[in-house]
LUMRO-70708 format. One record per residue (C-alpha): residue number from 1; residue in three letters; x, y, z. Coordinates in Angstrom, 2 decimals. Layout:
BEGIN
(NUM,"ala",(X,Y,Z))
...
//
This chain:
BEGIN
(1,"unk",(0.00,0.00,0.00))
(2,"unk",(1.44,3.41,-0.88))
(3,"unk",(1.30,6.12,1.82))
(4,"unk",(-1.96,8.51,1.28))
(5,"unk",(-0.11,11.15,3.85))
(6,"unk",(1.70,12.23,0.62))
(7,"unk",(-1.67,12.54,-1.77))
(8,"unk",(-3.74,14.19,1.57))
(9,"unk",(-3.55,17.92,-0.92))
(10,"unk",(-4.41,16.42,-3.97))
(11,"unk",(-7.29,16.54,-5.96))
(12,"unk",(-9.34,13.66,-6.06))
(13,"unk",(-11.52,12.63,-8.64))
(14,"unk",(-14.76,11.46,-7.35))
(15,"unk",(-16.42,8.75,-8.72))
(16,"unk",(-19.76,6.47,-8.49))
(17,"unk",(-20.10,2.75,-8.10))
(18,"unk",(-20.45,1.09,-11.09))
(19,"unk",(-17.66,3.78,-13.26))
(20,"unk",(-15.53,3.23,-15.67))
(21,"unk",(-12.01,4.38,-14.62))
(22,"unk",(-10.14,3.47,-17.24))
(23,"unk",(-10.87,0.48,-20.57))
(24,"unk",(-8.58,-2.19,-21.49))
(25,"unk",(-6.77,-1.02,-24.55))
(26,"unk",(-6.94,2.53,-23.70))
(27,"unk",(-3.65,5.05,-23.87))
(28,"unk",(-2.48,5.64,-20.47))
(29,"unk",(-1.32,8.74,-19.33))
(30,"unk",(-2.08,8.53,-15.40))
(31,"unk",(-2.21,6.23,-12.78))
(32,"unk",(-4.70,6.42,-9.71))
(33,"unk",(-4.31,6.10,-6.29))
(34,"unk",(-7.67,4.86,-4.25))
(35,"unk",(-7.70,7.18,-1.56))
(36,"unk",(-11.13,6.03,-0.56))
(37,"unk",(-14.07,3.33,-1.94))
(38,"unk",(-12.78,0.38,-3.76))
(39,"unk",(-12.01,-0.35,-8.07))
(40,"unk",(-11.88,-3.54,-9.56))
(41,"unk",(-9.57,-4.51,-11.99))
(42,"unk",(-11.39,-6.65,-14.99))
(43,"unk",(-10.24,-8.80,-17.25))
(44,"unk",(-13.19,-9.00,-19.41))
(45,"unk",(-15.71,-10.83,-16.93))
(46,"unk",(-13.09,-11.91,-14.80))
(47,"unk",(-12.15,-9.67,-11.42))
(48,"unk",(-8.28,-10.02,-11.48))
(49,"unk",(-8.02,-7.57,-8.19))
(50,"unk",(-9.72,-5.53,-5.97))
(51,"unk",(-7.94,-2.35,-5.07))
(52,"unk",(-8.81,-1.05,-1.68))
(53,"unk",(-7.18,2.71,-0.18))
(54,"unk",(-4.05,3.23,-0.62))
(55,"unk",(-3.50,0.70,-3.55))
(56,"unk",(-2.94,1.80,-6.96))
(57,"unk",(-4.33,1.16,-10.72))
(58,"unk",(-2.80,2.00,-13.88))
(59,"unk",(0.50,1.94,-13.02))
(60,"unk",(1.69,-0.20,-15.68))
(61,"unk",(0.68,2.32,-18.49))
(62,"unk",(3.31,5.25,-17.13))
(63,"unk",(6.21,2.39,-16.59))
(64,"unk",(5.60,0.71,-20.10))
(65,"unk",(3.20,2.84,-22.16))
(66,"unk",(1.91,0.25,-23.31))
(67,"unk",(-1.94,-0.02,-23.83))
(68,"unk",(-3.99,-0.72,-20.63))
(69,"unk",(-4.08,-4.41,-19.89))
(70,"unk",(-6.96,-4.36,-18.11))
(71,"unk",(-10.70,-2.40,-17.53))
(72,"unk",(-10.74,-0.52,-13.79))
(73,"unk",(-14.50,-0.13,-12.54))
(74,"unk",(-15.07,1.69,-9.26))
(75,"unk",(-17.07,-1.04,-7.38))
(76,"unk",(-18.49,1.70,-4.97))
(77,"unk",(-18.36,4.98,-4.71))
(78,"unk",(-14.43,6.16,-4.74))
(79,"unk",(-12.25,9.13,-4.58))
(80,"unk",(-8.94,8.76,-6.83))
(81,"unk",(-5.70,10.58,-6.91))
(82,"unk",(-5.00,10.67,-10.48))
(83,"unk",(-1.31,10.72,-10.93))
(84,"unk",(0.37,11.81,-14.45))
(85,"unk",(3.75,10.77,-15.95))
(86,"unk",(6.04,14.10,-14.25))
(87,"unk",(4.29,13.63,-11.07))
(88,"unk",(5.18,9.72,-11.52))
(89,"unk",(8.66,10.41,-11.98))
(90,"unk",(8.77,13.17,-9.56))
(91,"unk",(7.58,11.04,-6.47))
(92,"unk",(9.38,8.13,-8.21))
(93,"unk",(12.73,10.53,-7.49))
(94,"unk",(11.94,12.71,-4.28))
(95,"unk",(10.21,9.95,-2.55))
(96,"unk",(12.31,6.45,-3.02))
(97,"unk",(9.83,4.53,-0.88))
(98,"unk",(6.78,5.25,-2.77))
(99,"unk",(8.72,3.55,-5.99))
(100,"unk",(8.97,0.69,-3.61))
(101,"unk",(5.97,0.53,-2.67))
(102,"unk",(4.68,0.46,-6.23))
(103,"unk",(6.82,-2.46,-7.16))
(104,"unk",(5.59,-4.55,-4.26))
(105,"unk",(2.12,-3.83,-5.35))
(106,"unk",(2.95,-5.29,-8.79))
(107,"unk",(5.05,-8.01,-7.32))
(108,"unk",(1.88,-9.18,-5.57))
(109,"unk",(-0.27,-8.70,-8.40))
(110,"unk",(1.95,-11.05,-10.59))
(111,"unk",(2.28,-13.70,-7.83))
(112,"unk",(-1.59,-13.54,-7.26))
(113,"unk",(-1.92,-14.03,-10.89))
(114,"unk",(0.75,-16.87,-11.13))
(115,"unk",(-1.32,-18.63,-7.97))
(116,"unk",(-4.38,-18.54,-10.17))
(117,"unk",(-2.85,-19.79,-13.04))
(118,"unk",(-1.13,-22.95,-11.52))
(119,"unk",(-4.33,-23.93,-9.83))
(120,"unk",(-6.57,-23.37,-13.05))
//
């Protein structure tokens, strides 16, 4: 989980359960932070994660730029910290923790993923 002390005077984007955050396939140019509700992250039909405050979405897109890999819903009503590539880069820089703190949110992801795949 990433630290919200360091979002607490952003912006938040508000949005309602059932929202699309973001669509597989889509450019990305920001990743969110959940500062409060909870997104799902879809594959399709298929609920890959469930990203509770202080977990991120969309962070792939501003490491890569690749396409998004997967569709983000808000599953109830949420308030996001949308984060853009220089303020990425900058908290990747000023703030080494929160880089780490990404990665082990992707680490988990990918193990999570590899646990479903073995068992399937």
């Amino acid at each position: 989980m990433v630290n919200l002390h360091i979002f607490r005077h952003a912006e938040t984007l508000d949005l309602s359960a059932g929202e699309t955050v973001f669509e597989q396939g889509d450019t990305g140019t920001a990743m969110y932070v959940v500062a409060e509700g909870e997104v799902e992250i879809l594959n399709g039909p298929v609920v890959l994660a469930t990203a509770r405050p202080g977990s991120v979405v969309g962070e792939m897109a501003l490491i890569d730029h690749a396409p998004r890999s997967a569709t983000a819903v808000a599953k109830t009503n949420c308030k996001l910290v949308a984060v853009d590539q220089r303020r990425f880069e900058f908290l990747v820089q000023q703030t080494p923790y929160f880089a780490l703190e990404v990665m082990q949110l992707m680490a988990e992801r990918l193990r999570t993923a590899n646990r479903r795949i073995a068992t399937a």
